[in-house]
C-alpha positions as CSV (number, residue, x, y, z in Angstrom):
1,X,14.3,13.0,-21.7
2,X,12.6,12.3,-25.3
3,X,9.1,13.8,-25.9
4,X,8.6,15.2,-22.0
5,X,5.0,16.5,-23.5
6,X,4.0,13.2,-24.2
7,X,4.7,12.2,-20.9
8,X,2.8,14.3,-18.8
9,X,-0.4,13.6,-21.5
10,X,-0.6,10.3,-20.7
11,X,-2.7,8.8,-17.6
12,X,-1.1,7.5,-14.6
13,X,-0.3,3.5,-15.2
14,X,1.1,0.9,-13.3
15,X,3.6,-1.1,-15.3
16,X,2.7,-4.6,-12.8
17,X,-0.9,-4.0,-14.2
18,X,-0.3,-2.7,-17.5
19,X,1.8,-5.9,-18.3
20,X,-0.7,-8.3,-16.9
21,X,-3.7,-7.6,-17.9
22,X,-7.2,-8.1,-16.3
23,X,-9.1,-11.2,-14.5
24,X,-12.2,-12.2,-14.7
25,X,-13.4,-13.7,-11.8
26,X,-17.2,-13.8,-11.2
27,X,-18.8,-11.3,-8.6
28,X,-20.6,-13.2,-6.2
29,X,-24.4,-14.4,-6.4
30,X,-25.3,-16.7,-4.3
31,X,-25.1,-17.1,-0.3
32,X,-22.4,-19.4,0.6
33,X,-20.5,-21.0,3.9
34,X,-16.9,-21.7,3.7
35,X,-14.1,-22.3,6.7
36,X,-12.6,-18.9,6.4
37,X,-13.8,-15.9,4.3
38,X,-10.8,-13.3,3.3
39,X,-11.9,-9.5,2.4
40,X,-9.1,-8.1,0.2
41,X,-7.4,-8.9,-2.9
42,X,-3.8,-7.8,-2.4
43,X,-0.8,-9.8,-1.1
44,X,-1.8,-10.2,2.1
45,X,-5.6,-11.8,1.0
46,X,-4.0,-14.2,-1.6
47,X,-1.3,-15.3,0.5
48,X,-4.2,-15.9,4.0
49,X,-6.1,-17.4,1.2
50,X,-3.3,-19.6,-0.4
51,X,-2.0,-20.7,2.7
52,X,-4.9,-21.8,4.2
53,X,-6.5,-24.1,1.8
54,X,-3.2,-26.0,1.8
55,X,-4.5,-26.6,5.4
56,X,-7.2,-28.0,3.9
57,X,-9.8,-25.2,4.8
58,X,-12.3,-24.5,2.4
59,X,-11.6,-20.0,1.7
60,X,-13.7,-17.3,-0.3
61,X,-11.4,-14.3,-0.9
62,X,-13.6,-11.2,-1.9
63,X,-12.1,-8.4,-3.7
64,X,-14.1,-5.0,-3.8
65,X,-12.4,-4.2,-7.5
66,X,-9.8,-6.3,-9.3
67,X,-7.6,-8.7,-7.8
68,X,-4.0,-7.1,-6.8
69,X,-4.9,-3.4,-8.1
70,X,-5.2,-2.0,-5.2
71,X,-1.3,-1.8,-3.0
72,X,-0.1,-4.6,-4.1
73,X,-0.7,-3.6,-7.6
74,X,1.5,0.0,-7.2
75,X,4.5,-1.5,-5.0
76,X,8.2,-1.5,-5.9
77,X,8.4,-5.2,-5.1
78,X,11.0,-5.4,-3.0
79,X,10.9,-8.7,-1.5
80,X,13.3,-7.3,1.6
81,X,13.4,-7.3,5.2
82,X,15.2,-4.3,5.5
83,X,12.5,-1.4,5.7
84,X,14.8,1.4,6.4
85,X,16.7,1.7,9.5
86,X,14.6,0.0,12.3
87,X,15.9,-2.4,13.8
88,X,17.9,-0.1,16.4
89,X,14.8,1.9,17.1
90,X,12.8,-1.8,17.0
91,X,15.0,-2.9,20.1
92,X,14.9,0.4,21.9
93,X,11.4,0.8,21.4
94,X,10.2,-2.9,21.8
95,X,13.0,-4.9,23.4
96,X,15.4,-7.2,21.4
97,X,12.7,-10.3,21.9
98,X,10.3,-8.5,19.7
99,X,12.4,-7.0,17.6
100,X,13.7,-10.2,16.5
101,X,10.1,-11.8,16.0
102,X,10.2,-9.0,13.3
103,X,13.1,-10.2,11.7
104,X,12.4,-13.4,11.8
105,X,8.8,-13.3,10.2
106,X,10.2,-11.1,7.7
107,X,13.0,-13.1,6.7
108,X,10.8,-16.1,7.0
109,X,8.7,-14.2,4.2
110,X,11.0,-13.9,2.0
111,X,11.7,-17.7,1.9
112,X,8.4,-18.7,2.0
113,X,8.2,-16.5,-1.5
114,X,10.8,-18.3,-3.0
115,X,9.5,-21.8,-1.9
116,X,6.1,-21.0,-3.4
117,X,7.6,-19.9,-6.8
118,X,10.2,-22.8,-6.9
119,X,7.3,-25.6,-5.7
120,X,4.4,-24.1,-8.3
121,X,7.0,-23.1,-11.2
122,X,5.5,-19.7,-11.2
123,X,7.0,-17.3,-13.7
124,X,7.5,-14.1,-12.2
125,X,10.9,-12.3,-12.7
126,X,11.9,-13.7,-9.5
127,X,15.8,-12.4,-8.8
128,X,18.5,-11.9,-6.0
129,X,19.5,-9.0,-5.3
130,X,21.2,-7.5,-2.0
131,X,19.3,-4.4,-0.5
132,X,21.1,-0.7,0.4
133,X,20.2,1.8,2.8
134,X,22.7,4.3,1.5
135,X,23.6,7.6,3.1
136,X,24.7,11.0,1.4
137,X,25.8,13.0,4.7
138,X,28.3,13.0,7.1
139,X,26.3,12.7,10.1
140,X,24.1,9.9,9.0
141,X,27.3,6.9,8.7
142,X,26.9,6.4,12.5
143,X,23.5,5.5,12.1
144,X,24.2,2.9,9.3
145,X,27.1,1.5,11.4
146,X,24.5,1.2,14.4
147,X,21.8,-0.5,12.3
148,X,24.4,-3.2,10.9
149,X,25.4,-4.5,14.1
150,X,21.6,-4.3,15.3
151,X,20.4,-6.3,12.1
152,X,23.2,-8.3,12.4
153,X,22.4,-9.5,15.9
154,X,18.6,-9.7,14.6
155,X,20.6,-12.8,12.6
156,X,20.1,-11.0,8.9
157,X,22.6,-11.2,7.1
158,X,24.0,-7.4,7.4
159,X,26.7,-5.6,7.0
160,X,28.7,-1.5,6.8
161,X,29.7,-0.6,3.3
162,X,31.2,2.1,1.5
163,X,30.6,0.3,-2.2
164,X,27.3,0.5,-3.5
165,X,27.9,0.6,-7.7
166,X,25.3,3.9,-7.8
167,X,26.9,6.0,-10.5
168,X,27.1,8.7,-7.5
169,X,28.5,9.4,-4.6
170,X,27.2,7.6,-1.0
171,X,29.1,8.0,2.3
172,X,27.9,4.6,3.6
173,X,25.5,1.8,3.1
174,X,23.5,-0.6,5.1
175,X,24.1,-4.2,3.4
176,X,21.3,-7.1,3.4
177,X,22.0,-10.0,1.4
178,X,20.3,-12.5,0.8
179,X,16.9,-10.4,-0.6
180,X,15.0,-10.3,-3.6
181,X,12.5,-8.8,-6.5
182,X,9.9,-10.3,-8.8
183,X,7.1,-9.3,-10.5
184,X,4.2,-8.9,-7.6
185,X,1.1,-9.6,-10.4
186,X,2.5,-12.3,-12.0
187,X,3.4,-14.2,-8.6
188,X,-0.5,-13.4,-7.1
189,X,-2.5,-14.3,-10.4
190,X,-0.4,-17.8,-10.7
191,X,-1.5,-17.9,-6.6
192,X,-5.0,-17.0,-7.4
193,X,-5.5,-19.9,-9.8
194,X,-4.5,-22.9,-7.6
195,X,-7.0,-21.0,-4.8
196,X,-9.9,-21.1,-6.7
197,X,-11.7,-24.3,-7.2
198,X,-12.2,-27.5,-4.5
199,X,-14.4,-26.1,-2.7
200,X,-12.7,-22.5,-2.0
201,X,-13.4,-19.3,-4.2
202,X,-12.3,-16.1,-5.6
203,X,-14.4,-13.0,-6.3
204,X,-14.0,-10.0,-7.9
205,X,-16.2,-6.6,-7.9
206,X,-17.4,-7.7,-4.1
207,X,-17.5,-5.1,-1.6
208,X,-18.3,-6.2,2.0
209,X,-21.1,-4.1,3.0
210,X,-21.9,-5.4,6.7
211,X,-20.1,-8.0,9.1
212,X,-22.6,-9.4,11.3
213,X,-20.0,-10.9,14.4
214,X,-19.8,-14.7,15.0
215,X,-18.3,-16.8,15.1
216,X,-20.1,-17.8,12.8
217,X,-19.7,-14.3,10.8
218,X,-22.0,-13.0,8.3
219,X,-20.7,-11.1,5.9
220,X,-23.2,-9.3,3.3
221,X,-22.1,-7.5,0.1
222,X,-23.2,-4.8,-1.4
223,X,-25.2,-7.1,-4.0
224,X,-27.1,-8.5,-0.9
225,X,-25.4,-11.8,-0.7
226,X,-24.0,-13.7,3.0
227,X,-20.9,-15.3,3.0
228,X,-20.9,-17.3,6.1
229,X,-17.6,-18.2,7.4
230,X,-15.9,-19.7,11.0
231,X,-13.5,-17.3,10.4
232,X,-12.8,-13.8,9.3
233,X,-10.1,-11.8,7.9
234,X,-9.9,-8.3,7.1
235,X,-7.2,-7.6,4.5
236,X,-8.9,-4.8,3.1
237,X,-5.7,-1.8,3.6
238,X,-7.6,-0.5,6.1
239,X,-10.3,-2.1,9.0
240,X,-13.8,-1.8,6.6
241,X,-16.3,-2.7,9.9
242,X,-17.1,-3.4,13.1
243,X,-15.0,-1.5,16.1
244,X,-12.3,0.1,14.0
245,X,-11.9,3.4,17.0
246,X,-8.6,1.9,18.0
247,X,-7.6,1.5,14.4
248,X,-9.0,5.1,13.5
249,X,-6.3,6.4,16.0
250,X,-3.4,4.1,14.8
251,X,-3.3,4.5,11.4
252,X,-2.8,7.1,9.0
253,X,-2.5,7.3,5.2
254,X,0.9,8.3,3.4
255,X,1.3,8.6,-0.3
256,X,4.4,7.8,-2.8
257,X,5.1,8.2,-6.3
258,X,7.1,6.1,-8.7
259,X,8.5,6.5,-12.6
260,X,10.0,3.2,-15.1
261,X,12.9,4.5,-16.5
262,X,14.3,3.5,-19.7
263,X,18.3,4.7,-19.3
264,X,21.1,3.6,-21.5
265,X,23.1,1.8,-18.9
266,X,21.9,-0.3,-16.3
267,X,21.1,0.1,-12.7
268,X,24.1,-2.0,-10.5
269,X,22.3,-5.4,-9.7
270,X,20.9,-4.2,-6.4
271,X,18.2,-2.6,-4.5
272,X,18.3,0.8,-3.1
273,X,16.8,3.4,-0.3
274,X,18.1,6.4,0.5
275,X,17.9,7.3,4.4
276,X,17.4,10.9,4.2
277,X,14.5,13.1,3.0
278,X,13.0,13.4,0.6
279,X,13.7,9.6,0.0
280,X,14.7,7.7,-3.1
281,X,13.7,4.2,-3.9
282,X,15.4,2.3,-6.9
283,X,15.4,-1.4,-8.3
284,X,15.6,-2.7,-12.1
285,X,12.4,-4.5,-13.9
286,X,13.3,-6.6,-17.3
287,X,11.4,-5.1,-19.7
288,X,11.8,-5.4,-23.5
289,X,14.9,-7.2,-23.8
290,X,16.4,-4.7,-21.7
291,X,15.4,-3.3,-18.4
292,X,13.4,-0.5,-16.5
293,X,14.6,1.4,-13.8
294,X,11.9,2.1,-10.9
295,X,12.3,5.2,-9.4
296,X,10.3,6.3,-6.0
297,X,9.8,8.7,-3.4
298,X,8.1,12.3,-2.5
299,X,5.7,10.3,0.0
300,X,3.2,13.1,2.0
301,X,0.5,12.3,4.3
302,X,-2.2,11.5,1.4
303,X,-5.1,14.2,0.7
304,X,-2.4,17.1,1.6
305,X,-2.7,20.2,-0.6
306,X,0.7,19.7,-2.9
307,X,1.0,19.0,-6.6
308,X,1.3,15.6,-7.3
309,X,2.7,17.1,-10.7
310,X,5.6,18.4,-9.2
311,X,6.2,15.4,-6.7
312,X,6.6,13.4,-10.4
313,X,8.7,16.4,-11.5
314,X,11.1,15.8,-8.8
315,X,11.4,12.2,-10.0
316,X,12.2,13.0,-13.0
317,X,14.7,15.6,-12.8
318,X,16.6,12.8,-10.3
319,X,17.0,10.7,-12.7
320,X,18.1,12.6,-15.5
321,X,20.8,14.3,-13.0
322,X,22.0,10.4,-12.2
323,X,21.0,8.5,-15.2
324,X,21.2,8.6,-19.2
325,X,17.8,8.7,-19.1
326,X,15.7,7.8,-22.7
327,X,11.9,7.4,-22.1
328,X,9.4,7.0,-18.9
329,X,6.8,5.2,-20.0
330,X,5.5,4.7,-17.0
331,X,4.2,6.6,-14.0
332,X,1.7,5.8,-11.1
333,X,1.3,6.6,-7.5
334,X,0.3,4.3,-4.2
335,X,-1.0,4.6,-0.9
336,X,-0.3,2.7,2.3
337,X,-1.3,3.2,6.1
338,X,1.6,3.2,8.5
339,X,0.5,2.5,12.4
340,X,2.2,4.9,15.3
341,X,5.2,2.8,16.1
342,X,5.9,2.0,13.0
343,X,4.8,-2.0,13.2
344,X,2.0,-3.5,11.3
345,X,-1.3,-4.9,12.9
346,X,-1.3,-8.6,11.9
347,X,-3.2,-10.8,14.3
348,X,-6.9,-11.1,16.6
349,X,-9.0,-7.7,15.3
350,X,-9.6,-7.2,19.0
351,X,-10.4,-9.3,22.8
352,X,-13.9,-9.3,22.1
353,X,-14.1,-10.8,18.7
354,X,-12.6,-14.3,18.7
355,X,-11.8,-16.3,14.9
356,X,-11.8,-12.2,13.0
357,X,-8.5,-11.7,12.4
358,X,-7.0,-7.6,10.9
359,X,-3.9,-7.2,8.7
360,X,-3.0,-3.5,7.9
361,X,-0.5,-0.3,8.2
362,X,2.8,-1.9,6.6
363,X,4.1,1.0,6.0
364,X,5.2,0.3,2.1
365,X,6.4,-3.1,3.3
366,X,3.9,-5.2,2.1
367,X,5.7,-7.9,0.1
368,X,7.0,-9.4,3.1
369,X,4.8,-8.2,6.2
370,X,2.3,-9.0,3.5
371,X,3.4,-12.6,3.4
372,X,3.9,-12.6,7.0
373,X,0.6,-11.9,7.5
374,X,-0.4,-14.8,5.7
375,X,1.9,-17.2,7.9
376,X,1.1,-15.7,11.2
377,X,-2.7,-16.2,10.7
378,X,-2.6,-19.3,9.5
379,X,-0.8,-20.5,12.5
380,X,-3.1,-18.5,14.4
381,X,-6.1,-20.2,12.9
382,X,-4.6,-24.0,12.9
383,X,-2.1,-24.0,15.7
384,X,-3.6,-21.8,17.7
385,X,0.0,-19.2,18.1
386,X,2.2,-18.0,16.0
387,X,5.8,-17.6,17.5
388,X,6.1,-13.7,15.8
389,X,2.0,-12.8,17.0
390,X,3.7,-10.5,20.4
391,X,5.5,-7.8,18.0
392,X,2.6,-7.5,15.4
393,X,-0.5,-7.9,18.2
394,X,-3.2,-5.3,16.8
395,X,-4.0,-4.8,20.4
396,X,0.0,-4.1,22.1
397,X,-0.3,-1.6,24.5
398,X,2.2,0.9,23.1
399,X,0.8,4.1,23.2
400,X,2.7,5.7,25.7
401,X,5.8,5.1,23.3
402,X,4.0,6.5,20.3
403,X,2.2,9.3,22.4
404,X,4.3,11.8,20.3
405,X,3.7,10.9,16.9
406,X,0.0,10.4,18.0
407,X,-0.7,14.0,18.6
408,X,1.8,15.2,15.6
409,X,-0.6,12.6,13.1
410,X,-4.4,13.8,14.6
411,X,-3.5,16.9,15.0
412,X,-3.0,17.7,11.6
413,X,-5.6,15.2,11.2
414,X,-8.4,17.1,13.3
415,X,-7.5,20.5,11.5
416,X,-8.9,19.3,8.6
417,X,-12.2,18.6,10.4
418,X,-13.5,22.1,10.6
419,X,-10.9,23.0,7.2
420,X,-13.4,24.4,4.4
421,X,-16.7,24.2,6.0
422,X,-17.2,27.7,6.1
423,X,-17.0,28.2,2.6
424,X,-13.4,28.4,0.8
425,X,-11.9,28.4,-2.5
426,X,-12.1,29.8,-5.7
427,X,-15.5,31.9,-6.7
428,X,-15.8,31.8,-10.5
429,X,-16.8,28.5,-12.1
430,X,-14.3,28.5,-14.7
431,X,-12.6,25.4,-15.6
432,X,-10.3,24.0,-18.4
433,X,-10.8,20.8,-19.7
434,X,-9.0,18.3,-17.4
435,X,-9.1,20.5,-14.3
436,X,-10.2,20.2,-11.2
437,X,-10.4,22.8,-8.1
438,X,-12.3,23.8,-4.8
439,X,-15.0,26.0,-6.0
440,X,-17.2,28.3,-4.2
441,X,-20.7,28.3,-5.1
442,X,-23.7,29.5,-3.2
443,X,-21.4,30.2,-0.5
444,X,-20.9,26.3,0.0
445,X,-18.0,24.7,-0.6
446,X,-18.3,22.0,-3.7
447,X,-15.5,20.5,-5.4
448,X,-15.7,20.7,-9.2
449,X,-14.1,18.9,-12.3
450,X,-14.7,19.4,-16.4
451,X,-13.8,16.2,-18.1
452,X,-12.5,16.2,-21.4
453,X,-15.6,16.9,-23.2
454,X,-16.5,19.6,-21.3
455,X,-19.1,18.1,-18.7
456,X,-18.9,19.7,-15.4
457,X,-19.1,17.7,-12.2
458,X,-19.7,19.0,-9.0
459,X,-19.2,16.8,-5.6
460,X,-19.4,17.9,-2.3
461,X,-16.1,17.7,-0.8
462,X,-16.9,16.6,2.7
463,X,-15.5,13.0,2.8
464,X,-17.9,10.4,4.0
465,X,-16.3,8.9,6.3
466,X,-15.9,11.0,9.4
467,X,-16.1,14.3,7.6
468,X,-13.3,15.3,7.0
469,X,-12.6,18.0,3.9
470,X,-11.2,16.9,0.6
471,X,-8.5,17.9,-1.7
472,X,-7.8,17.7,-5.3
473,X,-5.3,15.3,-6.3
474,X,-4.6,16.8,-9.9
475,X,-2.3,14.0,-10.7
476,X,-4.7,10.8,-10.4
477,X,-7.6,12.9,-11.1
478,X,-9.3,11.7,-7.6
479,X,-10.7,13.5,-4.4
480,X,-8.3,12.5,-1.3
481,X,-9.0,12.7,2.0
482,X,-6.5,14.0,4.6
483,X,-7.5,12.6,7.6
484,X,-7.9,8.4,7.2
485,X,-6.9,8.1,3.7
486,X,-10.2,7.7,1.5
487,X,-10.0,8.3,-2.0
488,X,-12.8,9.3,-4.6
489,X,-13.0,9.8,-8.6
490,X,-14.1,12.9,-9.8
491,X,-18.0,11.7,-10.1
492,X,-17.8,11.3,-6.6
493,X,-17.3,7.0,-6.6
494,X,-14.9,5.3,-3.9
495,X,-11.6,4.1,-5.1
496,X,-9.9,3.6,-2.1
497,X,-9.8,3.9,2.4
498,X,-12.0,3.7,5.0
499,X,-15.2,4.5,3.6
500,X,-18.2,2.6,2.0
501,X,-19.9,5.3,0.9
502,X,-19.8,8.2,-2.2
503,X,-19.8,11.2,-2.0
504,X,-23.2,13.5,-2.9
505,X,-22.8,14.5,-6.5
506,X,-24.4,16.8,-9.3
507,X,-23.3,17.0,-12.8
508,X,-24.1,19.9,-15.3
509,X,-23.6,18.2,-18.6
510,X,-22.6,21.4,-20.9
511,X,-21.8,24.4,-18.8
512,X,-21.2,28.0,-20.3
């Protein structure tokens, strides 16, 4: 690969966001009352939001940063309802009633994409494209075979293959047709436009602060505004307020990394997963006259002590071994919350809160859970039922099935609890430019960083959420917490998770 150096110099960039550019929508400043107020920005919020008003309900979508950053803004796009191999483990676990309400509202999503693209003309790189689960050993074709014939009598479109057009070897492939790609950013700012105006509203740089429960809810920001509203949706990534306990127990965080390839031959017109570990995630972008190759994988539970460096590394050295590989210009990481049993929350945020309404843990499958999200609340909200709400019901009663991975997930989870508050880490307070580290200083454990003009800043690493203890992420330059997913920049500020507020800082400005 041409000038690796330059590569690792440069910051970590999402092409979807680096092509787009930024909005401008106002933050709000005035109280307001709509039909239905939507926290969240992504896919999910835009598509509640989008849907809604075309029911003639008057929204607000709020947006704690920019619109479609967050997620949605660091996905591979796959427009697909094949999300691994689940539908065998869907009808074991669930029963085939169920697990066809999956496959149905996913497939559903992906035609209610195309339908909106087609009926507002949007411009978004919208393609085709059949979807691969391919397999590399021996012992994994019975599998594919197995989740074929379970797909298949989900009614997708599936099928066994041997033929996949990856210039290496596979021993078989799971087949959906029927899929498709775009260009996530381009399809949610043409969606965000027809929102705004007649009534409903977008808003940028709006964190919810407080709900205060309805109906009617209150919702305050951190500016001091209310947003009244008949109806609330949380589409925030993760629950933000109110009784989250059962969400605090069902969810945990898992991270990903993805590179743009420039190669001198193309990537066969299809999408592709690999269905062993560590996995590998590939799809073509237009870019330039010619075309990017997106390459993901190396996901870890997120705030785990590894090198995101060498997770990037590994991408890398894939896609030379497998592709005539010229330039990545592009490089970026993303989080997402998967649940226990492996199927989103999309419906009532609980018994005792009637017209609030959670979306979250898609696992990396948010284009079309995402979407289905948007569908199944709708109907919630205007019909009063949605026929996929049993499979997705934030409140199914499946922990007995899920009992396992429960105690594998919080118990690494509560380790981290008690992790580095006696003090840990390294003694001496020397840093280089750009790094970060654990430091030890006053026997306390502090968390320290030296930008590139040689400030110093100091954070305390206990995350202030539930207190769990941080760790450095040296690739995105952030603070990441290991037990629910919260994220922080080096001064301490809140990118991401279940947390509202930063963490206790002090910055020396010139250190010796």
């Amino acid at each position: 690969m041409g000038n690796k150096q330059g590569f690792w110099e440069k910051p970590t960039q999402s092409y979807w966001i680096a092509s787009t550019g930024d909005t401008n929508y106002p933050g709000v400043k005035e109280n307001l009352k709509v039909d239905a107020l939507i926290a969240g920005g992504g896919i999910t919020g835009i598509s509640c939001a989008y849907l809604l008003k075309k029911e003639g309900l008057k929204v607000a979508l709020l947006e704690a940063d920019g619109i479609s950053k967050g997620a949605t803004g660091h996905t591979t796009a796959k427009i697909s309802s094949q999300h691994r191999l689940i539908y065998s483990r869907l009808i074991q676990q669930f029963g085939e009633e169920r697990a066809r309400q999956y496959a149905q509202a996913n497939e559903r999503a992906i035609l209610e994409i195309k339908n909106i693209v087609r009926e507002n003309n949007i411009d978004c790189d919208l393609m085709d494209r059949p979807a691969f689960v391919y397999t590399e050993k021996e012992e994994n074709i019975q599998r594919i075979e197995e989740e074929a014939g379970a797909a298949s009598d989900m009614g997708i479109k599936a099928s066994f293959t041997e033929e996949t057009g990856l210039p290496f070897p596979v021993k078989a492939a799971l087949r959906f047709d029927g899929q498709a790609q775009f260009h996530p950013r381009k399809y949610l700012l043409a969606l965000i436009e027809i929102i705004a105006g007649e009534g409903s509203h977008v808003f940028e740089d709006s964190k919810v602060v407080q709900v205060k429960e309805g109906p009617p809810y209150r919702v305050l920001t951190a500016e001091g505004v209310e947003i009244t509203a008949d109806h609330l949706i949380i589409a925030t990534h993760y629950p933000l307020t109110g009784r989250v306990l059962p969400y605090v127990v069902r969810l945990y965080a898992d991270r990903s990394y993805i590179i743009a390839v420039k190669a001198k031959k193309p990537l066969p017109p299809g999408m592709y997963l690999r269905a062993e570990y560590p996995g590998r995630s590939l799809r073509s972008q237009p870019f330039e006259g010619g075309e990017l190759i997106l390459l993901g994988g190396e996901n870890h539970k997120t705030g785990q002590e590894v090198s995101a460096l060498e997770r990037y590394q590994n991408l890398v050295s894939f896609a030379e071994e497998n592709f005539q590989v010229e330039e990545v210009p592009y490089r970026w990481s993303t989080q997402d919350y998967r649940t226990m049993d492996g199927v989103p929350f999309i419906g009532h945020y609980s018994s005792a809160t009637p017209q609030k309404y959670v979306a979250t843990g898609f696992g990396k499958w948010g284009m079309t859970n995402g979407t289905a999200a948007g569908l199944i609340i709708r109907d919630l909200i205007v019909k009063g039922k949605s026929p996929w709400q049993e499979v997705y019901d934030p409140m199914r009663k499946t922990f007995r099935q899920s009992i396992k991975r429960f105690f594998i997930e919080n118990l690494n989870v509560a380790s981290h609890f008690v992790k580095g508050k006696i003090s840990r880490g390294e003694k001496e307070l020397e840093l280089e430019k750009g790094q970060g580290k654990v430091l030890n200083i006053e026997g306390k454990r502090k968390g320290a960083y030296r930008d590139e003009d040689g400030k110093l800043y100091l954070v305390d690493t206990t995350c202030t959420h539930l207190g769990c203890e941080l760790n450095w992420n040296s690739a995105e330059k952030s603070w990441d917490c290991p037990c629910h997913g919260a994220r922080f920049t080096y001064k301490g500020e809140v990118i991401e998770g279940p947390v509202m507020k930063p963490l206790r800082v002090k910055m020396k400005k010139n250190p010796q």
